[in-house]
MINUKOL-425293 format. One record per residue (C-alpha): residue number from 1; residue in one letter; chain; x, y, z. Coordinates in Angstrom, 3 decimals. Layout:
# residues N
     k   r   c       east      north         up
   NUM   A   A          X          Y          Z
...
# end
This chain:
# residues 393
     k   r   c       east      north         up
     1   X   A    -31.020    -19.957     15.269
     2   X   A    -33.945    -20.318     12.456
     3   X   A    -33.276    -19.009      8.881
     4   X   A    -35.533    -16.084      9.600
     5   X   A    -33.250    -14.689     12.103
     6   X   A    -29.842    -15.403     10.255
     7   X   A    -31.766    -13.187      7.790
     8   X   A    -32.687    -10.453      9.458
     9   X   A    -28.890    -10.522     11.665
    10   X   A    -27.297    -10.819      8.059
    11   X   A    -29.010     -7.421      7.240
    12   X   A    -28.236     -5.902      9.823
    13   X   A    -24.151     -6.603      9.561
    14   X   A    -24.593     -5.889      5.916
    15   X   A    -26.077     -2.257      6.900
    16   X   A    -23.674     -2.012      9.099
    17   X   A    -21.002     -2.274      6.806
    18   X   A    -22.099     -0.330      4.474
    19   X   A    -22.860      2.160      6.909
    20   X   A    -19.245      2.442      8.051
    21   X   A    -17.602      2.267      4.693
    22   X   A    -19.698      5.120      3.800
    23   X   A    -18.707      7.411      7.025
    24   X   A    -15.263      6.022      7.274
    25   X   A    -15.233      7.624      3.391
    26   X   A    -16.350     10.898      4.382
    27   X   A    -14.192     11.146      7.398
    28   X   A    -11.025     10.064      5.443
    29   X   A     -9.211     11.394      2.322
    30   X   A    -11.555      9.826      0.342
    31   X   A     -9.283      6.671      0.443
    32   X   A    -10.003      3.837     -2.945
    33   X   A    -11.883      1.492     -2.485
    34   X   A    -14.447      2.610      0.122
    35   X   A    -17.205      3.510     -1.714
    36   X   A    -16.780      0.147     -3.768
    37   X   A    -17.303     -1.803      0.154
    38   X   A    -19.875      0.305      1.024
    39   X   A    -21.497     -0.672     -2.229
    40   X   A    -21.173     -4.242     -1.522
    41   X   A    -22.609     -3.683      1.624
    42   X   A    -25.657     -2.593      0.092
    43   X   A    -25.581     -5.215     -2.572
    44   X   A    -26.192     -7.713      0.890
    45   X   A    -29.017     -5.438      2.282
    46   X   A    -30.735     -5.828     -0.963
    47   X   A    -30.062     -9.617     -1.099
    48   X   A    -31.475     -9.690      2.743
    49   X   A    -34.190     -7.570      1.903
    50   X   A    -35.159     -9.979     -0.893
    51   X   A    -34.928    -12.780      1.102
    52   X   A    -36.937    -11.453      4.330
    53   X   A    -40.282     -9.930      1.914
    54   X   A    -40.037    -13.633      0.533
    55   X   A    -39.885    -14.987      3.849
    56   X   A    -42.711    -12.799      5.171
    57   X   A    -44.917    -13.234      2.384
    58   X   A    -44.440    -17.257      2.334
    59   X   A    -43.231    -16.988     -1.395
    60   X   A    -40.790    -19.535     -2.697
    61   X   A    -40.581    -18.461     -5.800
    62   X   A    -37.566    -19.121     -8.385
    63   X   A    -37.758    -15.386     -9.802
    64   X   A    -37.458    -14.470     -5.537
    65   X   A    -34.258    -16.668     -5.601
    66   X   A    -32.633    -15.184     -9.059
    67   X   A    -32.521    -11.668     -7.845
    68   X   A    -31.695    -12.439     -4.278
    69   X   A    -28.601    -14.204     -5.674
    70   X   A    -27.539    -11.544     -7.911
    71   X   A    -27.347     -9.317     -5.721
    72   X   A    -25.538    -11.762     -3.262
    73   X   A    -23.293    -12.132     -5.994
    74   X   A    -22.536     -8.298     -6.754
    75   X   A    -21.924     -7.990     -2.894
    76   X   A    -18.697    -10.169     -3.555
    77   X   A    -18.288     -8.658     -6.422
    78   X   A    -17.862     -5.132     -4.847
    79   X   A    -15.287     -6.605     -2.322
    80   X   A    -13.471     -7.749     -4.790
    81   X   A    -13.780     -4.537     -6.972
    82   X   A    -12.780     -2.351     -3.533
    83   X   A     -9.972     -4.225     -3.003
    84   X   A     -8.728     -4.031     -6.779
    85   X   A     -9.251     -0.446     -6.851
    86   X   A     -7.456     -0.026     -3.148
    87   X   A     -4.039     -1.560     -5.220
    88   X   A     -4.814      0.216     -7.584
    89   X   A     -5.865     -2.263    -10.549
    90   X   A     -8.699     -1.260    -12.437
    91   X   A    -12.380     -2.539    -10.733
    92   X   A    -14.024     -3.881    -13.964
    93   X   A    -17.659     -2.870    -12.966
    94   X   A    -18.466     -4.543    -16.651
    95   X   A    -17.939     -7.911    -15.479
    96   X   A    -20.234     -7.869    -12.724
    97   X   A    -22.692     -6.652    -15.326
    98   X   A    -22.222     -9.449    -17.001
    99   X   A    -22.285    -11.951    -14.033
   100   X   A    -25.359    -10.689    -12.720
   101   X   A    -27.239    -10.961    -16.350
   102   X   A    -25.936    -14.816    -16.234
   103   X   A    -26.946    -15.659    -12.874
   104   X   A    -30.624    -14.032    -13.872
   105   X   A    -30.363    -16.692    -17.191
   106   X   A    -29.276    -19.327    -15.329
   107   X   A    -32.353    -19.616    -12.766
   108   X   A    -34.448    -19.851    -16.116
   109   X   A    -32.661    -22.879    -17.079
   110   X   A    -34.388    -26.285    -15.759
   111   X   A    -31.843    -27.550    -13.436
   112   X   A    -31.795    -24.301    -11.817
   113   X   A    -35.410    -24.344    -11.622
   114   X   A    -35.683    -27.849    -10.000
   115   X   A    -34.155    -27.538     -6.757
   116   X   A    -32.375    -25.153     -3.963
   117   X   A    -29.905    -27.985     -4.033
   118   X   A    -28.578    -27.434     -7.820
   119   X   A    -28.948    -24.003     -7.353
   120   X   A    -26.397    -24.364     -4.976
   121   X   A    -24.134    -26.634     -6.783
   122   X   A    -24.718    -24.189     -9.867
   123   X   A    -23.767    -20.949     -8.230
   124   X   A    -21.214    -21.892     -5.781
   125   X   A    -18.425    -22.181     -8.300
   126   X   A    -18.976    -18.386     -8.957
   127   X   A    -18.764    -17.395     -5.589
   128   X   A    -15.763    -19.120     -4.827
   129   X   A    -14.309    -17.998     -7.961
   130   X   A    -14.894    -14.079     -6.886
   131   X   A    -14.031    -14.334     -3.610
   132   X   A    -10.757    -16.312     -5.377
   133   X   A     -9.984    -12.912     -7.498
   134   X   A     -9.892    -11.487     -3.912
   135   X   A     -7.185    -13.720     -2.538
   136   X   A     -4.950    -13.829     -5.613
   137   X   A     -3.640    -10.204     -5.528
   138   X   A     -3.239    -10.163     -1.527
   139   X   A     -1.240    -13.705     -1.991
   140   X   A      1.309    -11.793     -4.430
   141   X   A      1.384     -8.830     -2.342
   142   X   A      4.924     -7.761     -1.305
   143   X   A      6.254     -9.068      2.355
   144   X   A      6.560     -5.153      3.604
   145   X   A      4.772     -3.459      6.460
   146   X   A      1.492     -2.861      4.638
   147   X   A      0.758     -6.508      3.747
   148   X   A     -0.087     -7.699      7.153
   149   X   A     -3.512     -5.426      7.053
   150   X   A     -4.219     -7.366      4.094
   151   X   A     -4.134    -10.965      5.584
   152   X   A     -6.881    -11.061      7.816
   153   X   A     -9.154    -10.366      4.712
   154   X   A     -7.351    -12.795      2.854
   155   X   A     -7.454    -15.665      5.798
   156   X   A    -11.181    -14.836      5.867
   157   X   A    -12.091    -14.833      2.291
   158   X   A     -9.929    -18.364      2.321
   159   X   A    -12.234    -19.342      5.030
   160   X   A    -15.905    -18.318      3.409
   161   X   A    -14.390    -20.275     -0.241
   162   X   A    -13.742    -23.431      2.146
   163   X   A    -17.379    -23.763      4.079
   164   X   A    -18.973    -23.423      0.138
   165   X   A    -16.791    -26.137     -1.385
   166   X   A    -17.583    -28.288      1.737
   167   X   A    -21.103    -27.739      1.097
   168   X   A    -20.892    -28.139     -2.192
   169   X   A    -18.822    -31.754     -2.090
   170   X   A    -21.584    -32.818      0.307
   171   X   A    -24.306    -32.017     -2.062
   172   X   A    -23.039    -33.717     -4.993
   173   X   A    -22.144    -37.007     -3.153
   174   X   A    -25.541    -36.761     -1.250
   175   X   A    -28.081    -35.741     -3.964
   176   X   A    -30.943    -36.959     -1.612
   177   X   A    -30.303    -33.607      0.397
   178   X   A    -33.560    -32.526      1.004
   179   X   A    -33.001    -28.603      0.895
   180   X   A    -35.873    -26.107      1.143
   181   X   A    -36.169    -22.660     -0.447
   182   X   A    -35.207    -20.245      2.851
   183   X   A    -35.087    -23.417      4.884
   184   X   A    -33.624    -24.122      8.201
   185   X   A    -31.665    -27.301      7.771
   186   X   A    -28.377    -28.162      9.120
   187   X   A    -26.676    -27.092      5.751
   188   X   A    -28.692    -24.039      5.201
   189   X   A    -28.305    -22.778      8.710
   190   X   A    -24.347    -23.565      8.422
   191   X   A    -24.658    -21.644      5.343
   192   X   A    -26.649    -18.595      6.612
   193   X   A    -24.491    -18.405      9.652
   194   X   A    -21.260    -18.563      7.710
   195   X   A    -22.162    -15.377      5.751
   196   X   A    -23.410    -13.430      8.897
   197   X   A    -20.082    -14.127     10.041
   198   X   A    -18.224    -12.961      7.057
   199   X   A    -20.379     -9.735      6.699
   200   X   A    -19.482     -9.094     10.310
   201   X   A    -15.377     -9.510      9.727
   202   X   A    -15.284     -8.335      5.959
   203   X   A    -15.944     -4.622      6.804
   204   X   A    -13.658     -4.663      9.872
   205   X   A    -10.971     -6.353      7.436
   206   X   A    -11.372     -3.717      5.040
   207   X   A    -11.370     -0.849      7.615
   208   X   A     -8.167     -2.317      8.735
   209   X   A     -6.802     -1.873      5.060
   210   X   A     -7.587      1.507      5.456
   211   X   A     -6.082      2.512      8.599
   212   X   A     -3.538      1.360      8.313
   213   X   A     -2.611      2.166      4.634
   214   X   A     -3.113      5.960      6.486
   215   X   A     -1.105      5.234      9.531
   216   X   A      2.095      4.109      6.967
   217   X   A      1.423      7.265      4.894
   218   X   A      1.617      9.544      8.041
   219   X   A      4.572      7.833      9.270
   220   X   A      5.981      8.510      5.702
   221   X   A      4.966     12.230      5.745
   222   X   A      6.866     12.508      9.233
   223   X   A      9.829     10.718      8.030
   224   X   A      9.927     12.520      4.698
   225   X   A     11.122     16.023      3.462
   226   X   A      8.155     17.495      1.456
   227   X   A      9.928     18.992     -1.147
   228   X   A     12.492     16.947     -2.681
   229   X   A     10.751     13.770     -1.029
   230   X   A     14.196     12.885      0.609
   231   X   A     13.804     11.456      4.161
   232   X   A     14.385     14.068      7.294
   233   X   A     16.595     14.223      9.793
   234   X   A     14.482     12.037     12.238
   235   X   A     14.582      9.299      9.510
   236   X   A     17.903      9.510      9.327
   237   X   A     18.867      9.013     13.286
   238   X   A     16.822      5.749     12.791
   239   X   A     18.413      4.165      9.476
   240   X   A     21.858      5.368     10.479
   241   X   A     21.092      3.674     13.895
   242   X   A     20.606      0.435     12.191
   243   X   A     22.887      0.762      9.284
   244   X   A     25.933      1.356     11.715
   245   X   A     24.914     -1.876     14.021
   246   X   A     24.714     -3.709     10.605
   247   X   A     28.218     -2.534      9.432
   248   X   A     29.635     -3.338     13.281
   249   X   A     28.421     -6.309     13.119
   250   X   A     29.669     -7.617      9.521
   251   X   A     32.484     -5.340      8.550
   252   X   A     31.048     -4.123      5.956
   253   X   A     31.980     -0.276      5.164
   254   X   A     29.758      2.332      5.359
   255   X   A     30.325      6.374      4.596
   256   X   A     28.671      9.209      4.513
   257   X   A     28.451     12.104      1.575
   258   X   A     27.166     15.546      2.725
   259   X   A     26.985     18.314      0.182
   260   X   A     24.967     21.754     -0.388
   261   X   A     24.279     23.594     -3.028
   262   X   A     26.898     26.041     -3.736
   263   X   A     25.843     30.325     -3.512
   264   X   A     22.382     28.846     -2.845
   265   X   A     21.711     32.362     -0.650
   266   X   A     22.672     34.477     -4.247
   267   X   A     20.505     32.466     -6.321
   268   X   A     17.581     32.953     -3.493
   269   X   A     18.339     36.691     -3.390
   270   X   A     18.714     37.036     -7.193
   271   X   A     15.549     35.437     -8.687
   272   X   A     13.618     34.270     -5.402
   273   X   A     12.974     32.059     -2.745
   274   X   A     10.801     29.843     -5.357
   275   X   A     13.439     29.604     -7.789
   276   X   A     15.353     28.465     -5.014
   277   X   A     13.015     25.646     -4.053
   278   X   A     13.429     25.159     -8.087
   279   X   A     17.039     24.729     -7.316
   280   X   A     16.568     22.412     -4.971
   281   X   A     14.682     20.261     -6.249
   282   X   A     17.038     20.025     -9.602
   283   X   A     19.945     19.425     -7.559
   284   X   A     18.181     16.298     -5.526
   285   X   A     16.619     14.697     -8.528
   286   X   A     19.914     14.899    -10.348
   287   X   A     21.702     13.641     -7.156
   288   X   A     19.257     10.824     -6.724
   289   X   A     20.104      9.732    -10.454
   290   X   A     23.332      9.820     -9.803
   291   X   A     23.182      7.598     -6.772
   292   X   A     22.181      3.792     -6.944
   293   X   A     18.889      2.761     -5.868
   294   X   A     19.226      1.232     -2.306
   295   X   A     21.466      4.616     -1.180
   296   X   A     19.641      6.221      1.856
   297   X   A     19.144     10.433      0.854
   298   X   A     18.578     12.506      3.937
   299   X   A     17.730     16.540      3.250
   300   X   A     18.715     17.678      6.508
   301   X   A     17.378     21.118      6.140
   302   X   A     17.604     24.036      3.778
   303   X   A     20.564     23.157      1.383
   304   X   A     21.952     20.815      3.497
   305   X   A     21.800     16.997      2.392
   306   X   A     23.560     14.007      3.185
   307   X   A     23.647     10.102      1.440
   308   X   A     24.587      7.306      3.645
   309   X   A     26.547      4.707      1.561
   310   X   A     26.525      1.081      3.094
   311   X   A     28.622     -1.980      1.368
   312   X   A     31.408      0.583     -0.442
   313   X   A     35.143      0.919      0.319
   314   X   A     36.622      4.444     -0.066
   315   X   A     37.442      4.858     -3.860
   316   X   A     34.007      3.046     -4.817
   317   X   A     32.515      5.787     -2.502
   318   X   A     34.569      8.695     -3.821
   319   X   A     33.667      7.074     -7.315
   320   X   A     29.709      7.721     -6.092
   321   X   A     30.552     11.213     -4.714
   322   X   A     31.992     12.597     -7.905
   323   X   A     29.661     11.342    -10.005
   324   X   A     27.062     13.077     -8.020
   325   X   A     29.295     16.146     -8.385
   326   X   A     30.154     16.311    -12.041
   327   X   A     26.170     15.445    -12.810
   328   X   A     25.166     18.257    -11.257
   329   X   A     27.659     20.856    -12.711
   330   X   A     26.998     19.888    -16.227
   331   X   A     23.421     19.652    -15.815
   332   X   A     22.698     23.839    -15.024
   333   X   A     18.876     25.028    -14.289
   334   X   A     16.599     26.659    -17.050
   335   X   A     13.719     28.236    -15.871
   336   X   A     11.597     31.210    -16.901
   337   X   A     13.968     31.835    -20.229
   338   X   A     17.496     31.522    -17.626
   339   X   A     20.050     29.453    -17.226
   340   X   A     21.359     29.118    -13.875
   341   X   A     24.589     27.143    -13.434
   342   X   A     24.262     24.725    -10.386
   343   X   A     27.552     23.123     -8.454
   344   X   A     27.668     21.124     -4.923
   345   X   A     30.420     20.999     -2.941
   346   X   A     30.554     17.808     -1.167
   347   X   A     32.438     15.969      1.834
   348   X   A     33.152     12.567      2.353
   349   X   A     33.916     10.468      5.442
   350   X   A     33.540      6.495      6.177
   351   X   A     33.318      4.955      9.187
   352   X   A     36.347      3.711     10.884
   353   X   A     36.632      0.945     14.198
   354   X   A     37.090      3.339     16.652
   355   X   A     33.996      5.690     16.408
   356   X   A     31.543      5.712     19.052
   357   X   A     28.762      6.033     16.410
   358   X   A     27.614      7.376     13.267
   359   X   A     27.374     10.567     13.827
   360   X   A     31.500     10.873     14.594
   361   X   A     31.759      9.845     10.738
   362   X   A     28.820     12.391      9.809
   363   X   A     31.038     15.141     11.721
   364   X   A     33.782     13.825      9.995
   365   X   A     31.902     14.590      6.275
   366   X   A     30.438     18.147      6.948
   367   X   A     34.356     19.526      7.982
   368   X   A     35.208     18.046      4.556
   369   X   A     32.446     19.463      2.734
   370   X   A     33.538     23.275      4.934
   371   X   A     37.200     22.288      3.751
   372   X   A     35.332     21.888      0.079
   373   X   A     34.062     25.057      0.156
   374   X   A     37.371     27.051      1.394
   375   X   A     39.094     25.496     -1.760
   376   X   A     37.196     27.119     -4.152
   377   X   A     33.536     24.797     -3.898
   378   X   A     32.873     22.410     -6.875
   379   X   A     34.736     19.768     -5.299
   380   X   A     34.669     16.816     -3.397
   381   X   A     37.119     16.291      0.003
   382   X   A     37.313     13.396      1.753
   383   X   A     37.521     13.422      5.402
   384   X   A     40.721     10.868      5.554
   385   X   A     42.866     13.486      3.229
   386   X   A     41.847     16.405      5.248
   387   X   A     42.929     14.489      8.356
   388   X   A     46.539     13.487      6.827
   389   X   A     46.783     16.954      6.030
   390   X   A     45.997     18.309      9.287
   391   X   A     49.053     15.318     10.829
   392   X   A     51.408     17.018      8.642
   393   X   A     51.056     20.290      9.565
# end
């Protein structure tokens, strides 16, 4: 394949990509970082565009070269800057100003001026230094469900930095490279080919980012209780699922709390249903607080909620509940000049050898948090008193 056609293939794949960063942009929720890879993707038209006129009009011409490589150069640049702005880092636009004023210096300077070769060797340390800003922030990424989308961009940005050192090392160790301006040598056509190739895979990579950064975010909205942003009822059958196997399997303890907000229906009736979401919302952020970090919340619908506790005996986990409680009743809810006390009543129930699942010890918790509320509400009751009571009698 001659440079001529590596230049006009490049082109297209560059249009291409900007193409569908552009529509992928208008058909999403405007998701970061788009409209930075569909820059880039113009950035390599440009460069293309530069380079076919030149190649059409037979001029080799250092001037040709300098603006064809800055705009090469502000194509990585804008991956780099979409990606930044994807993980939300700021994309510093003002230091690809400033790169592509230094590239435009540096083909003034002799050695620049003497040879495709040098050029080369003088501009390949900012490439791979770009695409290296690219590969940095994926590499430190955390091991969840989101950084696999992120790898094949990495692998392939790792790949594109390799081929240019290569070249590079070559270069320098054979300075009797004969290299041509929009030549079709060996190196050159290596070269050419290696960044039709990565204009190909970089916008698939970064549609992949996208998709599935929106697939995880849907699966979160399904999973999640809009309001309070407490997971749902379907989350919970699948964490309880795997929480219970976990405690099976190393005897660990795990419980459940369930609790509602006490006269919610008077405090909807009295001062309205969004007061009421008001209410709810206080009670689950001071809950939350009250709770430790790794706790799984669950709203399970209307004033219903319920925390699954994993790796606490029965006082630590009646320590938990209480807490919860007595944060709550101190804390009362002030809104449009009123104060509206706020108290939970809450059950508590762990999971013992002999039940058949979770869901016997979730049973278990709501007829404590019932028995809560026929002593008077404000309380907690934990399932295991309520049952020695019940043996007495």
């Amino acid at each position: 394949m001659d440079a001529f056609t590596l230049i006009v293939a490049s082109g297209l794949a560059a249009t291409i990509m900007a193409a569908a960063m552009l529509m992928l942009y208008r058909a999403s929720s405007r998701a970061a970082g788009l409209l930075d890879w569909s820059m880039a993707g113009a950035f390599f038209v440009a460069s293309n565009l530069v380079a076919f006129s030149a190649a059409l009009a037979g001029v080799h011409d250092v001037r040709i070269a300098a603006i064809g490589n800055a705009l090469y150069i502000a194509g990585h640049f804008g991956i780099v800057a979409g990606l930044r702005r994807h993980l939300g880092l700021p994309p510093r636009y003002w230091l690809l100003v400033v790169l592509v004023v230094s590239v435009l210096l540096l083909h003034q300077s002799a050695f620049a001026a003497q040879s495709v070769a040098n050029r080369l060797l003088l501009f390949t340390p900012i490439i791979v230094s770009i695409n290296a800003c690219a590969v940095w922030p994926l590499w430190r990424l955390p091991r969840d469900s989101a950084r696999a989308a992120y790898m094949p961009l990495m692998v392939l940005e790792l790949l594109f930095m390799t081929q240019m050192i290569v070249r590079a090392c070559y270069i320098a160790f054979h300075r009797t490279t004969n290299l041509t301006f929009l030549g079709s040598q060996a190196l050159q056509t290596l070269g050419s080919l290696s960044v039709f190739v990565f204009l190909m895979v970089a916008g698939m990579c970064c549609a992949l980012i996208v998709i599935r950064e929106q697939e995880l975010a849907l699966r979160k909205a399904s999973l999640t209780d809009s309001l309070t942003g407490w997971l749902n009822r379907r989350a919970l059958h699948d964490i309880a699922d795997r929480e219970f196997s976990r405690a099976l399997r190393t005897q660990q303890p795990m419980a459940f709390i369930t609790f509602d907000i006490d006269h919610f229906k008077s405090i909807n009736d009295r001062h309205g249903h969004s007061t009421g979401d008001l209410a709810i919302r206080h009670v689950t952020v001071l809950a939350a607080q009250a709770l430790r970090g790794y706790d799984a919340l669950f709203r399970l619908g209307g004033e219903e909620f319920a925390v699954l506790i994993a790796g606490s005996n029965d006082d630590a986990s009646l320590c938990i509940a209480e807490r919860v409680r007595d944060l709550i009743a101190r804390t009362p809810l002030h809104v449009d000049g009123k104060t509206i006390p706020m108290t939970v009543s809450i059950g508590l129930a762990c999971c013992r050898a002999d039940d058949a699942s979770w869901e016997d010890a979730l049973r278990r918790a709501d007829l404590a948090l019932y028995r809560s509320k026929q002593m008077g509400r404000n309380r907690v009751t934990r399932a295991e008193t309520l049952g020695r009571d019940s043996a007495a009698a």
